[in-house]
One Martini backbone bead per residue (centre of mass of N, CA, C, O) as a GRO file, in nm:
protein
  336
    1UNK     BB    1  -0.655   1.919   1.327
    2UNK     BB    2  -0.902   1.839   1.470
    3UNK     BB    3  -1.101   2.062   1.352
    4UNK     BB    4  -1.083   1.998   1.071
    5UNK     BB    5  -1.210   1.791   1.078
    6UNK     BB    6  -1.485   1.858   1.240
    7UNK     BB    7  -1.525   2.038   0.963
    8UNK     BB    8  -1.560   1.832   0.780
    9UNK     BB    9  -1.774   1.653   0.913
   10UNK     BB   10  -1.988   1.884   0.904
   11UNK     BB   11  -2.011   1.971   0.602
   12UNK     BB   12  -2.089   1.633   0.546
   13UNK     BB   13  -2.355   1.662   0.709
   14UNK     BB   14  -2.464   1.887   0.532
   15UNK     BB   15  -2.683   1.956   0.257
   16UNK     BB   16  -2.551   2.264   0.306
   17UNK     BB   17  -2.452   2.536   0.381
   18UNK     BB   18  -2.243   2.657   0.644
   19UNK     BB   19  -2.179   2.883   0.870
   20UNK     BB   20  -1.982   2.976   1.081
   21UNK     BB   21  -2.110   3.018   1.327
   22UNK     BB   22  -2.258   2.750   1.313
   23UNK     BB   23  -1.969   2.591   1.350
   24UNK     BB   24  -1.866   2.723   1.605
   25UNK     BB   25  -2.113   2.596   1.785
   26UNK     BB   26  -2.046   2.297   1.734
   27UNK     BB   27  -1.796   2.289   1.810
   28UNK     BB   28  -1.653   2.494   2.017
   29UNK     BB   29  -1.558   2.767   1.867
   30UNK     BB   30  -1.469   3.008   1.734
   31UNK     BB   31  -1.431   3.178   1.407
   32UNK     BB   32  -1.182   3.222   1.370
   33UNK     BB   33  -1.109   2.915   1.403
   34UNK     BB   34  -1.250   2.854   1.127
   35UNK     BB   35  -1.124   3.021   0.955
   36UNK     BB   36  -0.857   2.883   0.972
   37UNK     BB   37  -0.942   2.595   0.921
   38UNK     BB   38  -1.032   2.661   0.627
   39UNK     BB   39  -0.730   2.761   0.542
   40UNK     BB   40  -0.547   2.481   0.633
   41UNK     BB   41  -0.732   2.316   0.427
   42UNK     BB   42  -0.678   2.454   0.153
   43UNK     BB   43  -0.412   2.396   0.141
   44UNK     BB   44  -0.402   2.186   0.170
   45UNK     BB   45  -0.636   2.052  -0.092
   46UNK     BB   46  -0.950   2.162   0.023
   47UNK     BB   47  -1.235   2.303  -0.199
   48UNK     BB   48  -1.377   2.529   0.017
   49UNK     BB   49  -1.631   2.688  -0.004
   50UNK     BB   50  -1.818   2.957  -0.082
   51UNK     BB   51  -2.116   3.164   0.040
   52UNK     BB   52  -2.365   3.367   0.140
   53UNK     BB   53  -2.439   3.089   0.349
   54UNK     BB   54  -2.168   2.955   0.333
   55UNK     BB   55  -2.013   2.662   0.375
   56UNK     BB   56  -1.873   2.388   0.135
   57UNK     BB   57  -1.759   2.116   0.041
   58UNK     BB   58  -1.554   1.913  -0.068
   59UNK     BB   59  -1.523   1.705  -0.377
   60UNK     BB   60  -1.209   1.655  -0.369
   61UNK     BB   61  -1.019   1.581  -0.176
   62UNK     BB   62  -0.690   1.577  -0.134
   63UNK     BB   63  -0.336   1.446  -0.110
   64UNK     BB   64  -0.338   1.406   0.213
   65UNK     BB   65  -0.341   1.367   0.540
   66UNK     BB   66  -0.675   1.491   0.526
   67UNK     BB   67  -0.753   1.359   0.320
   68UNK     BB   68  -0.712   1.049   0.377
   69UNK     BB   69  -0.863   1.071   0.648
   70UNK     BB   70  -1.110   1.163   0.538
   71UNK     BB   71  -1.317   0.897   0.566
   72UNK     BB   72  -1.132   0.672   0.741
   73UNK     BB   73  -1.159   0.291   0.777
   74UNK     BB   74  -0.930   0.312   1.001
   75UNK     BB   75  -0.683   0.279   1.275
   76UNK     BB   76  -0.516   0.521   1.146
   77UNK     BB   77  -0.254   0.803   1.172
   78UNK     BB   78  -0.183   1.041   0.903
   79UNK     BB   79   0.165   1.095   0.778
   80UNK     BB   80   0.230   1.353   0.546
   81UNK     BB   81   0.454   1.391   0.283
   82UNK     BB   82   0.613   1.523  -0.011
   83UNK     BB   83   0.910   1.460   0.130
   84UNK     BB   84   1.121   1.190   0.141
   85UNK     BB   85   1.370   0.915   0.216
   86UNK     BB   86   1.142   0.694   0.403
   87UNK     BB   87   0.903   0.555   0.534
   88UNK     BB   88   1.028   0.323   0.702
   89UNK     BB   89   1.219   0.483   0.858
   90UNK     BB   90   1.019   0.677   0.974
   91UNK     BB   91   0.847   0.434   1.119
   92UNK     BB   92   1.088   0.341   1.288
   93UNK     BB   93   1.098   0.624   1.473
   94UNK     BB   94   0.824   0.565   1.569
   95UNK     BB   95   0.862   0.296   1.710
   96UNK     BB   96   1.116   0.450   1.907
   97UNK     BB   97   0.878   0.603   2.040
   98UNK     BB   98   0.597   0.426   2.080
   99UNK     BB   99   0.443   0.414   1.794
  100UNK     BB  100   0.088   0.342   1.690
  101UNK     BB  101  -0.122   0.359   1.414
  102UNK     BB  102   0.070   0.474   1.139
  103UNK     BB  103   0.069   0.648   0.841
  104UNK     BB  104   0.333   0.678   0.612
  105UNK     BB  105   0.317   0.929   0.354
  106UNK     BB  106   0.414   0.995   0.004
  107UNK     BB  107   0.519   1.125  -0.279
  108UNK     BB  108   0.812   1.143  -0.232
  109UNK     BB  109   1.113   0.956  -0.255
  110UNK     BB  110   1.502   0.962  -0.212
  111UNK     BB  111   1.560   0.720   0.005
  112UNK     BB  112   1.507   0.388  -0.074
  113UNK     BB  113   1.430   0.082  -0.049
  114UNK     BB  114   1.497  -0.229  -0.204
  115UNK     BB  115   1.634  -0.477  -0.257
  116UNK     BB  116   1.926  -0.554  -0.138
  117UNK     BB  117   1.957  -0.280  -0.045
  118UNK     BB  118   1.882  -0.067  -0.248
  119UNK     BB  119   1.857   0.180  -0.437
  120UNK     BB  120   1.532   0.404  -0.471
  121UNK     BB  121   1.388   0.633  -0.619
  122UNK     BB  122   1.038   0.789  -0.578
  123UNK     BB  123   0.828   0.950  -0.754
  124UNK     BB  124   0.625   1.196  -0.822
  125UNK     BB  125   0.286   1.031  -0.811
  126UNK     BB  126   0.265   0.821  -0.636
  127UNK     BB  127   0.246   0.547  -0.371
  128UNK     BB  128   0.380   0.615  -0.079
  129UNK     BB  129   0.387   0.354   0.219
  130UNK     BB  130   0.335   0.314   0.549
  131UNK     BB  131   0.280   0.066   0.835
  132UNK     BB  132   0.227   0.065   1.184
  133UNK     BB  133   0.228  -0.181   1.405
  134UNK     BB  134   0.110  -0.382   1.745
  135UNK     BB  135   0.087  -0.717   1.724
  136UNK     BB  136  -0.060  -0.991   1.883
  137UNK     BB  137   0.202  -1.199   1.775
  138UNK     BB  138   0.352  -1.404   1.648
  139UNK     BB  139   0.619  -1.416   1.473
  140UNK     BB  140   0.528  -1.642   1.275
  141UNK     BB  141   0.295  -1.465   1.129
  142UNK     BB  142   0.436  -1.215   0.957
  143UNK     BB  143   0.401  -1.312   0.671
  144UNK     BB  144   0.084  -1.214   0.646
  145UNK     BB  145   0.115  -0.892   0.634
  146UNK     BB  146   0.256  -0.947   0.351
  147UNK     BB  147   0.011  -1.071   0.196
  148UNK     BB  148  -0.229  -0.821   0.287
  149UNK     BB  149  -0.100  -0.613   0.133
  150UNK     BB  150  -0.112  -0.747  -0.166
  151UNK     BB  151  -0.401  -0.750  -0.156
  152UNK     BB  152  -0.483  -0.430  -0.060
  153UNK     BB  153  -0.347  -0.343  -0.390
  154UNK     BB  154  -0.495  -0.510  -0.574
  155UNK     BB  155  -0.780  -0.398  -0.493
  156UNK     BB  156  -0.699  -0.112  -0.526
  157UNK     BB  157  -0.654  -0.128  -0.836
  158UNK     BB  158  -0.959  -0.287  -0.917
  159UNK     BB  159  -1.090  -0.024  -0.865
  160UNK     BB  160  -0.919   0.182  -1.033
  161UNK     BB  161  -0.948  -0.047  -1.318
  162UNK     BB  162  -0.702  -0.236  -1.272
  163UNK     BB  163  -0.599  -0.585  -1.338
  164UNK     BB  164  -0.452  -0.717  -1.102
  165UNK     BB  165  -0.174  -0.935  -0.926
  166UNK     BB  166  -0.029  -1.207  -0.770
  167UNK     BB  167   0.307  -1.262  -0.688
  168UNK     BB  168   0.503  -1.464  -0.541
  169UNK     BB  169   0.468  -1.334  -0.263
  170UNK     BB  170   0.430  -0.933  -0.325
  171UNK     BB  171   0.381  -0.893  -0.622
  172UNK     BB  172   0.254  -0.660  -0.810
  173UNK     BB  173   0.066  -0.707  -1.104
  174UNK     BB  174   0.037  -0.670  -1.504
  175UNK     BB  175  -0.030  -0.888  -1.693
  176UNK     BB  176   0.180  -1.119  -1.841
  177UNK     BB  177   0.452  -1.287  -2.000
  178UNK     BB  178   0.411  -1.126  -2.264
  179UNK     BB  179   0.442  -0.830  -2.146
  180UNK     BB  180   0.784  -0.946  -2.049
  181UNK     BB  181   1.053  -1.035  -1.998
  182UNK     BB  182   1.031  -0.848  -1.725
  183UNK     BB  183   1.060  -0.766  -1.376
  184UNK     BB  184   1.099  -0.657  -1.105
  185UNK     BB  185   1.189  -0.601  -0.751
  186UNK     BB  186   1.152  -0.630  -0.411
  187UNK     BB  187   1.032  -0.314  -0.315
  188UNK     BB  188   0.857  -0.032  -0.179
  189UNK     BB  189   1.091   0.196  -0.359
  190UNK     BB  190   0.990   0.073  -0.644
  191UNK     BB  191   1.174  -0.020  -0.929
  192UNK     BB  192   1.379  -0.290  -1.006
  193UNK     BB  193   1.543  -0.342  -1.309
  194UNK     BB  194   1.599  -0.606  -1.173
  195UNK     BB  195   1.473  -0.904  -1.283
  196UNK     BB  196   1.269  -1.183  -1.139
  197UNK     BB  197   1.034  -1.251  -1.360
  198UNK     BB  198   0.802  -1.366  -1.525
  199UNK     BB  199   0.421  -1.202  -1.529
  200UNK     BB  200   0.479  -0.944  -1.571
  201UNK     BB  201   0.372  -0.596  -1.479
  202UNK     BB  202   0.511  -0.363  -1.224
  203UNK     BB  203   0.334  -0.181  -0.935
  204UNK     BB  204   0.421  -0.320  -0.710
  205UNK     BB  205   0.596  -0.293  -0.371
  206UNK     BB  206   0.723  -0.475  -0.089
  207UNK     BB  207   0.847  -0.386   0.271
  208UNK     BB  208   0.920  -0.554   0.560
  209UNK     BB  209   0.941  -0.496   0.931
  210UNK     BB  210   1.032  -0.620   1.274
  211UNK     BB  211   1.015  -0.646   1.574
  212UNK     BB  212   1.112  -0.828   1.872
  213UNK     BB  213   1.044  -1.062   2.106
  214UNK     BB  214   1.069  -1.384   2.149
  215UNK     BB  215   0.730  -1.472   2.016
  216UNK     BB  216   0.668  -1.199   1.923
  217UNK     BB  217   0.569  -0.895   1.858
  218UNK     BB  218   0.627  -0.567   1.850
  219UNK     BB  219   0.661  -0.436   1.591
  220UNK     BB  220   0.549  -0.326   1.241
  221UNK     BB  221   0.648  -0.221   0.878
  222UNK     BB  222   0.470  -0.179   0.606
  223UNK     BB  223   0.580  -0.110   0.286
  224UNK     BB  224   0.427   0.024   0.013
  225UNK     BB  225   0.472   0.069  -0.371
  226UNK     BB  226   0.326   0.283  -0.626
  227UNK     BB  227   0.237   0.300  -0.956
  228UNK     BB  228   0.067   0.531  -1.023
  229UNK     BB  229   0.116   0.887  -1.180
  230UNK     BB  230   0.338   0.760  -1.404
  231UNK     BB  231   0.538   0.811  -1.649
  232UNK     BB  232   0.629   0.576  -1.805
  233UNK     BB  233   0.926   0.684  -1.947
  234UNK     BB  234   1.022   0.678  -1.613
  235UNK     BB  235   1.040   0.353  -1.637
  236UNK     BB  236   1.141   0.061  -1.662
  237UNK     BB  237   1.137  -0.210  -1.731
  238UNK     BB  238   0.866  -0.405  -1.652
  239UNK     BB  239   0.687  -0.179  -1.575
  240UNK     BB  240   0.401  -0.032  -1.459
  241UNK     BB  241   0.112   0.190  -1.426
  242UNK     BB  242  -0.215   0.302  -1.353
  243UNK     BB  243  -0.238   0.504  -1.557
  244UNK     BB  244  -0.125   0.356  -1.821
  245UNK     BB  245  -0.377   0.154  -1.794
  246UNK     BB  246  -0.617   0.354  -1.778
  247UNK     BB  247  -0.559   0.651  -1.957
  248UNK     BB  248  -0.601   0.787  -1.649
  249UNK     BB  249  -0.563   0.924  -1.383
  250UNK     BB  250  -0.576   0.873  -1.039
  251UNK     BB  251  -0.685   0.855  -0.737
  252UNK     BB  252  -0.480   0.874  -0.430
  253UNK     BB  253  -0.666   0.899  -0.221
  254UNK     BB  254  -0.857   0.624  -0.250
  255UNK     BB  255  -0.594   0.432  -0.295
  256UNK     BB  256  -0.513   0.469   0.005
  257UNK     BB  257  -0.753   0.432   0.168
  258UNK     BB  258  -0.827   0.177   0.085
  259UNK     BB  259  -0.582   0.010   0.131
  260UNK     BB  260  -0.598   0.070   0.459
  261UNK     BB  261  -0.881  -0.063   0.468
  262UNK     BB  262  -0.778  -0.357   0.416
  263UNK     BB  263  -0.543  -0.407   0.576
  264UNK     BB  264  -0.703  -0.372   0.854
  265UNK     BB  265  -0.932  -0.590   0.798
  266UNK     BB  266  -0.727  -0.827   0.758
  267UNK     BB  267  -0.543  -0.738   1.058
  268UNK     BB  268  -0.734  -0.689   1.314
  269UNK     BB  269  -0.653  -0.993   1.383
  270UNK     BB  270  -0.645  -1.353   1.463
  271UNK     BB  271  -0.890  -1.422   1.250
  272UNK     BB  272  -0.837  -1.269   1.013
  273UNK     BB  273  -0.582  -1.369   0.904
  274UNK     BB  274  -0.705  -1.625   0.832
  275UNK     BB  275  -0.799  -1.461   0.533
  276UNK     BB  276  -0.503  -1.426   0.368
  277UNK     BB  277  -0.476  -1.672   0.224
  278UNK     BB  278  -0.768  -1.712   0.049
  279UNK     BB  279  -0.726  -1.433  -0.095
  280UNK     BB  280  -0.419  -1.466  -0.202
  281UNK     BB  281  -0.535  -1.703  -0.387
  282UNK     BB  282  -0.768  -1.520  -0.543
  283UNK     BB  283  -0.513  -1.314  -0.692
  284UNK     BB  284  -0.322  -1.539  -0.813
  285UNK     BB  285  -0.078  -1.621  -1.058
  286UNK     BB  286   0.118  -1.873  -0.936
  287UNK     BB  287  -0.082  -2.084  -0.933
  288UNK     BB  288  -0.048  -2.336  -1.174
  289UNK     BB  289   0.293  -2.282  -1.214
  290UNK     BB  290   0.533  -2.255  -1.338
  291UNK     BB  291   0.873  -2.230  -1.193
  292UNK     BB  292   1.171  -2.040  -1.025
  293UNK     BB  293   1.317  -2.076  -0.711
  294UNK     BB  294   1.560  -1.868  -0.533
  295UNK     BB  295   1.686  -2.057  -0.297
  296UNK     BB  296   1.880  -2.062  -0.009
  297UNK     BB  297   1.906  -2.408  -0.119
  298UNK     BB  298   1.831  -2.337  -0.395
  299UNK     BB  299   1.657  -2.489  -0.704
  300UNK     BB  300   1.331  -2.453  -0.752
  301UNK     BB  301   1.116  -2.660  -0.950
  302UNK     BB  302   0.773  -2.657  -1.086
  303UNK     BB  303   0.435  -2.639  -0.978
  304UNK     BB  304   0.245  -2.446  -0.875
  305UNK     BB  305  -0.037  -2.513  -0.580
  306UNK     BB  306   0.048  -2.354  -0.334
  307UNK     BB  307  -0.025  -2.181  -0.018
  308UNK     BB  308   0.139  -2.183   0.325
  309UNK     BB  309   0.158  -2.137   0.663
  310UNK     BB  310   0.262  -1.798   0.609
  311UNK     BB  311   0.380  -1.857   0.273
  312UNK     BB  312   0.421  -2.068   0.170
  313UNK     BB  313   0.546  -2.252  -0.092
  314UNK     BB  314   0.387  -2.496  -0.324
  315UNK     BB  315   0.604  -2.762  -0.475
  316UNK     BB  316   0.635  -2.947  -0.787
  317UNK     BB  317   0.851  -3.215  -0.822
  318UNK     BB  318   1.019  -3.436  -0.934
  319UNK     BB  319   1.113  -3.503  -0.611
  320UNK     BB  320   0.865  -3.333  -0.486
  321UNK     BB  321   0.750  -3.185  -0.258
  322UNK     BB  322   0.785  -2.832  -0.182
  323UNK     BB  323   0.899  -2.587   0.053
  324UNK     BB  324   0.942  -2.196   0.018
  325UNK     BB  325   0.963  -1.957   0.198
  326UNK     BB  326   1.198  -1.800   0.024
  327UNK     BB  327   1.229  -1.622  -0.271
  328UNK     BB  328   1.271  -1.641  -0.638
  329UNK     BB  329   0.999  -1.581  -0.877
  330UNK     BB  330   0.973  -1.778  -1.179
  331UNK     BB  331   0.785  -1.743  -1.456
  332UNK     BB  332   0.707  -1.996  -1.655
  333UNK     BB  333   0.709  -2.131  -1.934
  334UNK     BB  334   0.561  -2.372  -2.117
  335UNK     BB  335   0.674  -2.612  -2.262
  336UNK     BB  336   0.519  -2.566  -2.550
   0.00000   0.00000   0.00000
């Protein structure tokens, strides 16, 4: 795999064809092995041309590991799968074994948990991805990773063209209240067809998971689940997808590095993190709406005004400002 990228970097900083001979020379490889890494590149679905003066680089690397990872500013190493059941399951496996700073990507997922831990088909054509990281922060921080995660995905869908926001705390939507009766149900592993209220229709759902000892984090893995290029007709009702909002699919591996390099930034550090609270606060839809949040003591009505760290929503209601931690959050028509 090593040669494949640096094959791949060879003939992306060349402004012309490259001959194998030449290949071999910079790599420091034989020319069969050049040879071998162009067919097994090919495979991935890198359409690496051939000419008479040597190999020209691929127009548009393919939805693969290799493609992901190639020109990937982001400190992750990409294991991808065409199906798996489940990006979390497997990023637990790797945190397990004691690796760190791995995405684990799949076109499609057969067994994966959405909400209350229900089960969820992710059909293939999305963007389903886990991230494992091993962040030195107190525990109490980790709620800022899935608020990062959700600008991260946000980012990703308005470059793709399609001008998502945020439902707190991590639910990426498009469109308004008007264009849905109800939304999906929060998890990373699908569209969960029981609706958590209105606010638009629901693109993307993140679901994080985490190790610690003491007041550390031990390891982090948050994982994301994105109606990427699927056709309409066999998502659930609330639900939408990047394709049917632009008119034509997406490019899937720009849209999968995108999103790793802005999660990646957003998380640098404790100082980055810093940053994750004014980013999601300028991409919500939420603050400054009527809200109806089924938190674990009861439910919260009132006007959302603000998120505070590490994610609690801040709502004033008739009886005083309420401060949110965790719950069902239902955008509410105006009284009007």
């Amino acid at each position: 795999m090593d040669t494949r990228r640096a094959l791949l970097d060879a003939l992306a900083a060349d402004d012309g064809p490259v001959s194998g001979p030449a290949l071999a020379d910079s790599l420091g490889v034989s020319r069969a092995a050049v040879w071998k890494a162009v067919e097994g590149l090919r495979e991935e679905g890198f359409a690496i041309g051939s000419t008479p003066d040597g190999y020209v680089p691929p127009d548009d690397p393919g939805y693969s590991g290799p493609g992901i990872a190639f020109g990937l500013d982001a400190p992750y190493s990409v294991e991808y799968r065409d199906r798996i059941a489940s990006t979390n399951e497997r990023a637990r496996e790797l945190a397990g074994a004691g690796a760190a700073d791995v995405a684990v990507v799949a076109d499609e997922q057969t067994g994966g948990r959405g909400r209350l831990d229900r089960e969820w088909v992710a059909p293939s054509g999305g963007v389903w991805l886990s991230v494992l990281t091993r962040p030195d922060v107190p525990t109490a921080r980790a709620p800022l990773f899935t608020l990062a995660a959700a600008v991260a995905t946000t980012d990703a869908a308005r470059e793709a063209g399609v001008d998502a926001h945020i439902k707190w705390p991590n639910d990426v939507l498009v469109g308004g209240e008007e264009d849905a009766e109800g939304d999906v149900g929060e998890g990373h592993d699908g569209a969960d067809p029981e609706a958590t209220g209105r606010g638009g229709r629901k693109l993307a759902g993140i679901l994080t998971e985490m190790e610690g000892e003491a007041d550390r984090v031990g390891w982090l893995v948050v994982g994301v689940g994105v109606n990427a290029n699927i056709v309409p007709e066999t998502l659930p009702a609330g639900a939408a997808s990047l394709s049917a909002e632009r008119g034509e699919p997406i490019d899937r591996r720009r849209f999968a590095a995108t999103l790793l390099e802005r999660y990646a930034a957003l998380t640098a550090s404790p100082a980055a993190l810093d940053g994750v609270l004014p980013a999601w606060r300028e991409r919500a839809s939420t603050l400054g709406r009527r809200v109806r949040v089924e938190a674990a003591d009861g439910v919260v009505e009132g006007t959302a005004v603000d998120v505070a760290g590490p994610g609690a929503l801040v709502v004033d209601t008739d009886e005083g400002r309420r401060r949110v931690h965790a719950g069902d959050c239902e955008h509410l028509r105006d009284a009007e």
